[in-house]
C-alpha positions in Angstrom: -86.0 65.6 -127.9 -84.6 62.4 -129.9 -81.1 61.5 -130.7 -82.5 61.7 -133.9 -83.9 65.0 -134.2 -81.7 67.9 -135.4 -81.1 71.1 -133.5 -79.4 73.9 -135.4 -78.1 76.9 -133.1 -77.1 80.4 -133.7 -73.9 82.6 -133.4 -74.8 82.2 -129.0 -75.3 78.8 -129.0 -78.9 79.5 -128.7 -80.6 76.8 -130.4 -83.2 78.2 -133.7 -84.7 75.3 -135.2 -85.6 71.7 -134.6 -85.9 69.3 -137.8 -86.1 72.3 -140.1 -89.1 73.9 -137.5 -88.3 77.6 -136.3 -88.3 78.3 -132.7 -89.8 81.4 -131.3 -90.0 82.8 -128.0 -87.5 80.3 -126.4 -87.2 79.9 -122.9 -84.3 78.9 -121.1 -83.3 76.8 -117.6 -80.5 75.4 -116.6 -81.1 72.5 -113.8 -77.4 71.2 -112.9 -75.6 68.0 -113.2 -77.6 65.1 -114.1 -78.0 62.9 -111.2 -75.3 60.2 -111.0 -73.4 62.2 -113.8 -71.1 65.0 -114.7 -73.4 65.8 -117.3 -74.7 69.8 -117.1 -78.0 69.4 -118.8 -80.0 72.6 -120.3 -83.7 72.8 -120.9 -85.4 74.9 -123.9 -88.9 75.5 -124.1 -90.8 77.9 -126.3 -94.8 78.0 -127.5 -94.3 75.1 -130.2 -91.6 73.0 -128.5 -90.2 71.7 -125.6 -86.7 69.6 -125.3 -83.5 69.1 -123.3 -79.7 69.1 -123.9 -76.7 67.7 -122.1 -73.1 68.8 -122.0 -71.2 65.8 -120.9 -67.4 66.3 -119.1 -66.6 63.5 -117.2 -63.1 64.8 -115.8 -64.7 67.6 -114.4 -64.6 67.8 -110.7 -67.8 69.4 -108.8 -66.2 72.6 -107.8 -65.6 72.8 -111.8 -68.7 71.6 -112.6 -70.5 74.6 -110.8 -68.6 76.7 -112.2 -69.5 75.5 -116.2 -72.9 75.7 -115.3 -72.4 79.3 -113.6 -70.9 80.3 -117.5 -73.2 78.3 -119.6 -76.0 80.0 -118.1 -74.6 83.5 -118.5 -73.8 82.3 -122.4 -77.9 81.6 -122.9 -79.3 84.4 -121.3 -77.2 87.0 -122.4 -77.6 90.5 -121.4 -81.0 89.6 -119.2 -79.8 88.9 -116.0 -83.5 88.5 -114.4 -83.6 85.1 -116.2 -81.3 83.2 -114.1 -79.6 83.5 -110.4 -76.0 81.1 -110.7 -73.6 80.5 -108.6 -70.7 78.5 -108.4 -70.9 75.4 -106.6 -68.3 74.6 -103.9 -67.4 74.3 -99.6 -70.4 76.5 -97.8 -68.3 79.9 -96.6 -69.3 80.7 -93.2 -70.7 84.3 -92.7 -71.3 86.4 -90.1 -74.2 85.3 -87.7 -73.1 81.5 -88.4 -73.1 79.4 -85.2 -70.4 76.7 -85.5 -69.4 73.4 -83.3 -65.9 73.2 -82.2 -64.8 70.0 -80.8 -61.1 69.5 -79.7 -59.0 66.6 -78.8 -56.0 64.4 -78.9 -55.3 60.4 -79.3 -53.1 59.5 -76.6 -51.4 56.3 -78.0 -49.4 55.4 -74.4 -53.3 54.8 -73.0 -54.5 54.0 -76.6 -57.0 56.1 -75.9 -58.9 59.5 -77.0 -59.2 62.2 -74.8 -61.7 65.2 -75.5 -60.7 68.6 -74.5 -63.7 69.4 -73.1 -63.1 72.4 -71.9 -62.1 74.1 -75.5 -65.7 72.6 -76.6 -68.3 74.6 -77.2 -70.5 76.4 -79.9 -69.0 79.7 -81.5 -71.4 82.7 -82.9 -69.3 84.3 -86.0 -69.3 88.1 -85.2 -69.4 91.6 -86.8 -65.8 91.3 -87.7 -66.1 87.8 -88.9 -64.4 86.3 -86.2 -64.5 83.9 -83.3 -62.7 84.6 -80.0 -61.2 80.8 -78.8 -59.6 80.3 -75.5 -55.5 79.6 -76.2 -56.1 80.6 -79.9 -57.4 83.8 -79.3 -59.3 85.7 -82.1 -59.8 83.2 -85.3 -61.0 84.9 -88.9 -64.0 82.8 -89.6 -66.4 84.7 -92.5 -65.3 83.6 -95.8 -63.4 81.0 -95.0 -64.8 76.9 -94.7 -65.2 74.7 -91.7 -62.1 73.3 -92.6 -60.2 75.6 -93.1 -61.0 76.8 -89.8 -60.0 73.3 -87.8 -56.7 73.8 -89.7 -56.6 77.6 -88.8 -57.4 76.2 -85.1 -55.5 72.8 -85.2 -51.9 75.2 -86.0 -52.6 77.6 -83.1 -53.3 75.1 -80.5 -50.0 73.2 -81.3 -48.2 76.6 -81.6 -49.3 78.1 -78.5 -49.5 74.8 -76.7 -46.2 73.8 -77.8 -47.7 70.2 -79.0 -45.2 67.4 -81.6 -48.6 67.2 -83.7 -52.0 69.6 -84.1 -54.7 67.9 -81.9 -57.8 66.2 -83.8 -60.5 69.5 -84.3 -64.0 68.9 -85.6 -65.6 72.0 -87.2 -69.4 71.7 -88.2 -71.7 74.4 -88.6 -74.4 74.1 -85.8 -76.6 76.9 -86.8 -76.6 79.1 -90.1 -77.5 82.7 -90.2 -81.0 83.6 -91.1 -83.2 84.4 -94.2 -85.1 86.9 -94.2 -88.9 86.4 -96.3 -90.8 89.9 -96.7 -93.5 91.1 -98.9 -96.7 89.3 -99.6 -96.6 86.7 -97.2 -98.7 86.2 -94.1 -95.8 86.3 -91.8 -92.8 88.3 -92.8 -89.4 88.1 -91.0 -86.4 86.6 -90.2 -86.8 82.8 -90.2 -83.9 79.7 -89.6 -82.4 78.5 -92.6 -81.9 75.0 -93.3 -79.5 73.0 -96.0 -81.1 73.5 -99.8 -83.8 75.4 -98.8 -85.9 76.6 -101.9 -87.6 79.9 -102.4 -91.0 78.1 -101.9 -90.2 76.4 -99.2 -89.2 79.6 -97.8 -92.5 81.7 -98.4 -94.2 78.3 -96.9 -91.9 79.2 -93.6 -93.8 82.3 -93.5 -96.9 81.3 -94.0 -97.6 81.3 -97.8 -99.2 83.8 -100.0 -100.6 86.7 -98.1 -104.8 87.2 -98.7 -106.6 90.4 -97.1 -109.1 89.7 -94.6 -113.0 90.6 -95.3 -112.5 93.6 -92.9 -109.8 95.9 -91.2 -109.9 95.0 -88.0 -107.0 92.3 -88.5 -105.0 93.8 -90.2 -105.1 96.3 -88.0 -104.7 94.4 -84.9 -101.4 92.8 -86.9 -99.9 96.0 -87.2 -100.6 97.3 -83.7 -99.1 93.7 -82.7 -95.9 94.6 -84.9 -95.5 97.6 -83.4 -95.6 96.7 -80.3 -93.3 94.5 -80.8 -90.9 96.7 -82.5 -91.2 99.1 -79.8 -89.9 96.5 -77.4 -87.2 96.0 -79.5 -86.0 99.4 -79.4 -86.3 99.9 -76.2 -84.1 96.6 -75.5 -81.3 97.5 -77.9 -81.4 100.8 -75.6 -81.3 99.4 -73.0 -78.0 96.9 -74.3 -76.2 100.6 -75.6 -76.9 101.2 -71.8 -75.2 98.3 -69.9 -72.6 97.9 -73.0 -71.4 101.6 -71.7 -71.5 100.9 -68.5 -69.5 97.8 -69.1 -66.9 99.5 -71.0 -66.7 102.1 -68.3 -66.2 99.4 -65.8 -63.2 98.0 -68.2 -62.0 101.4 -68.4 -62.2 102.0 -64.7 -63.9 104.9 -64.8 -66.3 105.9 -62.2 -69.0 107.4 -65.1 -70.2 106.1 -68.1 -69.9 107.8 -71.3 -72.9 108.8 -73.3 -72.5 107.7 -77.0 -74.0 109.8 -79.7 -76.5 107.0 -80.7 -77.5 106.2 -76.4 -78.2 110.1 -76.4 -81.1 109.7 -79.1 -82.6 107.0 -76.4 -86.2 108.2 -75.8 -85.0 107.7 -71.4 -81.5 108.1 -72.4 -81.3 109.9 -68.6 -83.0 107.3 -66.6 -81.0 104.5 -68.8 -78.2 106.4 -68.0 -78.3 106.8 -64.2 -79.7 103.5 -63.4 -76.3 102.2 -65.5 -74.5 104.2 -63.3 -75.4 103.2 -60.0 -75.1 99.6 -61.3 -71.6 100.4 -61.9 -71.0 102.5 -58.5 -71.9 99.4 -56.7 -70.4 96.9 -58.7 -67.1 99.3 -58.0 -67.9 99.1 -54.4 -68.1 96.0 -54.2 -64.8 95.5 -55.9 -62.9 98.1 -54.1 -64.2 96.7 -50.9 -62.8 93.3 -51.1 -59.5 94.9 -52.3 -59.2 97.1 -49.2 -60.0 94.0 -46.8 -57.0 91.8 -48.9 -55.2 95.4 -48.2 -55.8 95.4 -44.8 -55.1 91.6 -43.9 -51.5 92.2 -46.2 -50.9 95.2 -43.9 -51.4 93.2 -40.5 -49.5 90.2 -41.5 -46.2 92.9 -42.1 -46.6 94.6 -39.1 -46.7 91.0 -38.2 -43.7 89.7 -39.4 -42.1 92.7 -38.1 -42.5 91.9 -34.6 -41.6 88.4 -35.0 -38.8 89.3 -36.1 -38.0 91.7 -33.2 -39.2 88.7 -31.0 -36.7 86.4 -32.9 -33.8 88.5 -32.6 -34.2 88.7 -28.9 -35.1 85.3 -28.3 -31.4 84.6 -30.5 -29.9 87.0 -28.2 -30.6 85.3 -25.1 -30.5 81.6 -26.6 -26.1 82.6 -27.6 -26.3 84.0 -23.5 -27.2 80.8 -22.3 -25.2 78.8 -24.3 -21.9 80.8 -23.2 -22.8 80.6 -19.6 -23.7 76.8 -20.0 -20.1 76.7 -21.2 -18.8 78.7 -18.1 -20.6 76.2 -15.7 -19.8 73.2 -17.9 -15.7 74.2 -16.9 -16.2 75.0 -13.4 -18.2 71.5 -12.6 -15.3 69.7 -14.4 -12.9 71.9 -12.2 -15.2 71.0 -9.2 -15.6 74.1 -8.4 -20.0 73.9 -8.6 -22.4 71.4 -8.3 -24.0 69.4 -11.4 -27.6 70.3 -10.4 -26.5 74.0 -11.5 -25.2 72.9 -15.3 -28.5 70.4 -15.4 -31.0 73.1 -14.6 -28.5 75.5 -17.7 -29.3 73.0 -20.2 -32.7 72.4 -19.5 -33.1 76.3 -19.9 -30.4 76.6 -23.3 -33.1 73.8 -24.6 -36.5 75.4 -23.6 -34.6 78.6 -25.3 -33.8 76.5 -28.7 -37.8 74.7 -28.6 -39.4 78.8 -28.5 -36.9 80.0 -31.4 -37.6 77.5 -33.2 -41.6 77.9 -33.2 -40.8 81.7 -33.7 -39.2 81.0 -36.8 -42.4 78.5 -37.7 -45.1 80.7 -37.1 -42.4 83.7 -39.2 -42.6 81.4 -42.2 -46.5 80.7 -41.8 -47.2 84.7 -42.1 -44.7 85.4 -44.8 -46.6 82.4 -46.6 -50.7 83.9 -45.5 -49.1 87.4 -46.6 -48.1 86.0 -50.3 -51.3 84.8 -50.4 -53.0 87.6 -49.6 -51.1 89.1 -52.2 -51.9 86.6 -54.6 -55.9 86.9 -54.1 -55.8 90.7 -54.3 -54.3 90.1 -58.1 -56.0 87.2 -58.7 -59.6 89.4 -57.8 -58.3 92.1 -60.6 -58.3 89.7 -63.1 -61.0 87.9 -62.3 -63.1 90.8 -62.1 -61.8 91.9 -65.7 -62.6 88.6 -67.1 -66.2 88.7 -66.1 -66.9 92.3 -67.6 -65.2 91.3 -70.4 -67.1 88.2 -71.1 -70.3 90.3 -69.8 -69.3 92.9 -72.5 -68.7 90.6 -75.5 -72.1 88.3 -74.4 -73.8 92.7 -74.5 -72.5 92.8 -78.0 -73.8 89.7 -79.7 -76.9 90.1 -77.9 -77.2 93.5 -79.4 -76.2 91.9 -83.1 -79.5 90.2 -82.9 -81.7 92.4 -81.6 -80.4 94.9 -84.1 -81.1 92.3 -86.5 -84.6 91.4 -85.1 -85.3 95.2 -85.0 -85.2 96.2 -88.8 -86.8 93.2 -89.5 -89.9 94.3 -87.4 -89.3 97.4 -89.0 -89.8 96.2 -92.2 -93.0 94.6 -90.7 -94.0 97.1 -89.5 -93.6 98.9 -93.0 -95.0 96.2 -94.9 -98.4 95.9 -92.9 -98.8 99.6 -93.4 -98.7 99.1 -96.8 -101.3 96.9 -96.9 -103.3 98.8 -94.7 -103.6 101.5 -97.2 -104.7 99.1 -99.6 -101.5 98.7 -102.0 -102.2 94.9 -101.8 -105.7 94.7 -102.3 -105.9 96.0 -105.7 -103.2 92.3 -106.8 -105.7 90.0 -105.2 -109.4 89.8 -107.7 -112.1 87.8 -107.3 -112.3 84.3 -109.3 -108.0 85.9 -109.9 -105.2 83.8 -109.3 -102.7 85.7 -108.5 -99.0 85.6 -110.3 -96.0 85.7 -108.0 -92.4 87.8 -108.2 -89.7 86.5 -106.1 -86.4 89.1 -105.7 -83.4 87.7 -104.2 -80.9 89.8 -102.8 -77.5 88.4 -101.9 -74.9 89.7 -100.5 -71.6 88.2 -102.2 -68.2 89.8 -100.9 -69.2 93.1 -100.7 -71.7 93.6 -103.4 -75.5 93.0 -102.7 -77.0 91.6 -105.6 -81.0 91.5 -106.1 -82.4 89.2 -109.1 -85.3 87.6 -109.9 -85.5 83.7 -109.6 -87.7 81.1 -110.2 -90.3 79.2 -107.1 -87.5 75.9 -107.1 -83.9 78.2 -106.7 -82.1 77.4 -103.6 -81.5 79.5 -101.2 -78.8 80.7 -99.0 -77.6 81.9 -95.9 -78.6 85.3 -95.0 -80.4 85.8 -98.4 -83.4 88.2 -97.9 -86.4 87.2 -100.2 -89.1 89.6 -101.4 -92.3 88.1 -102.4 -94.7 90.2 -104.8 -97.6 89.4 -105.9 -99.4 91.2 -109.3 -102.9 89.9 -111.0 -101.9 88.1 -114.6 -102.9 91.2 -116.5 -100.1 92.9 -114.6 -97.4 90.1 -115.3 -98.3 89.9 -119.1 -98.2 93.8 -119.4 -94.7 93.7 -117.6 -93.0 91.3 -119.0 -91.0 92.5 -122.2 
């Protein structure tokens, strides 16, 4: 359109004629901020025209921004919601299934030097609850929340719990996201990694483009038999993780038996599932229970130990004072010359032989009290050990079963999809000398809600966004669309 060029717009702001020309049928898209600019630019098209308008803010700040576009668009389209998909522009929130980067550390300025706590390092799956579980800070809400607010979450437990003048230095940086998932009429349906401004096309390009029947049967068929067998071996891992997660939690518990959910007992082998989990635990028990009665056992001989040195010492002390007093009785009668020297020599050399063994009782005493405190110590130190690993067993159970979960319904869904097709519900899109016209329904999940809308080949996706790809012939599209 040219500067020049008049546009006059209705009671909506919907524009209705160019230079005196009616519009009909208008279109409408908004693309964003121009680039370099604040500008939020619009573009109309309609059968006998075609042009573009800008809305120019310059004080507006990009999480603004997003949001003017967000109610522009709602202002054009009014009451059709399929036309457009808008969010608000703004920080990435973190969702469950995110993997994020956690690096910790602190500038020591005595050494001028930076020192990386390597050991708080590490990468950090976002769980069912939305959290993630970091050593010192313990349990950190994640979901919903940006990367940094999270190093500030983090940076204010570590110097509370660690007692620290300043937070450390905390990187945050999302190292994987959560998947999309790409289903309908597509060659490969299914969960897929995303990456940063993924578009819907790019997507259905991830799972191999537009989906075409073969000449025959046979490979569709062997696809679906392929799907199922793979979503058979999905069920009968996340089994098989209900399994070893009771067990585990039985083991926490210390119980001797695990206990049989509701959802293990619809296991198609929940009874061989369930007594091979059991014998695990029996001899993972054993084992534990068996070092505890040797550390038992070793505590018990080093006190009956100590006991007798003790006896031993009190003797020795007994007769140690009854030489010294007859050293003394000898000591006055040599002086008195009343017995020889040789008497009060061979007295002393015995009161000293006497001092030299109470001395090394009272050594090897203090040697077992010290092995029996360390005995003691190892017994506790095996308990918590012990509860450590089946507690980092249990939670690695859990977010192994997340995925396969995950992994499962979208096999199902594959598995669903292909018998579609294999009743021929796809064939009838695809004609001869036909190109086919495409649907693409995003469903979102924002806060609670899950909203589904139609979007256009260039909309950008999200984390976790599940994309359903239809495909009609153009005599199908035109007769749908209003």
């Amino acid at each position: 359109m040219q500067d020049s060029e008049e546009v006059v717009c209705g009671r909506r702001g919907m524009p209705k004629a160019i230079d005196g020309r009616p519009l009909r049928g208008l279109s409408t898209y908004v693309t964003g901020p121009r680039p370099g600019t604040n500008d939020i630019e619009t573009i109309y098209r309609s059968p006998t025209a075609s042009f573009r308008m800008s809305f120019r803010s310059p004080n507006v700040g990009r999480r603004s921004l997003g949001l003017v576009i967000a109610l522009g668009l709602c202002l054009f389209v009014g009451s059709n919601p399929h036309w457009c998909f808008a969010q608000a522009a703004g920080d990435y929130q973190l969702g469950v299934n995110d993997t994020i980067a956690i690096k910790v550390g602190q500038w020591k300025s005595a050494e001028a030097a930076f020192e990386e706590w390597t050991g708080l390092n590490g990468e950090y799956r976002i769980g069912p609850t939305g959290n993630i579980s970091v050593a010192i800070a313990g349990d950190i809400p994640a979901a919903g929340r940006t990367t940094e607010e999270v190093s500030r979450e983090l940076a204010l437990r570590f110097q509370r719990h660690i007692g620290l003048d300043q937070p450390p230095a905390i990187s945050v940086a999302v190292a994987e996201y959560r998947p999309i998932y790409v289903l309908g009429d597509v060659n490969t349906p299914g969960e897929y990694r995303y990456r940063p401004r993924m578009t819907v096309i790019q997507a259905v390009g991830l799972a191999g483009g537009l989906y075409r029947p073969q000449e025959t049967m046979l490979s569709a068929e062997r696809e679906r038999l392929t799907a199922l067998r793979e979503y058979d071996t999905l069920r009968a891992q996340r089994w098989s993780l209900l399994a070893k997660k009771a067990r585990l939690e039985a083991q926490l518990a210390g119980r001797k038996e695990i206990t049989i959910t509701d959802e293990l007992k619809q296991a198609p082998q929940a009874d061989r599932l369930v007594k091979m989990e059991n014998e695990i635990l029996i001899a993972e028990l054993n084992t534990v229970n068996s070092k505890l009665a040797a550390l038992t056992d070793l505590s018990t001989l080093l006190r009956s130990k100590l006991e007798k040195l003790a006896e031993e010492i009190k003797i020795r002390r007994e007769q140690l004072n009854r030489a010294k007093e007859q050293l003394e009785g000898v000591r006055t009668l040599v002086e008195k010359g009343l017995t020889t020297k040789s008497r009060l020599t061979d007295l002393s050399q015995g009161v000293t032989s006497l001092e030299a063994t109470q001395i090394s009782l009272e050594v090897l005493n203090l040697s077992t009290a010290q092995d029996l405190n360390q005995s003691r110590r190892e017994k506790v130190d095996l308990v918590n050990t012990t509860r450590q690993e089946v507690l980092s067993k249990l939670r690695e159970t859990e977010a192994e079963l997340d995925q396969v979960e995950l992994k499962e319904k979208a096999a199902a869904a594959i598995v669903s999809q292909l018998i579609s097709l294999g009743a021929g519900l796809s064939t009838t899109l695809y004609k001869p000398n036909s190109e086919p016209k495409l649907i693409y329904m995003l469903s979102r999940r924002i806060g609670e809600e899950l909203t589904t809308l139609t979007v256009a080949a260039n909309a950008t996706m999200q984390p976790g966004d599940t994309l359903q790809v239809s495909a009609a012939a153009s005599s199908e599209v035109s007769a749908a669309t209003p």
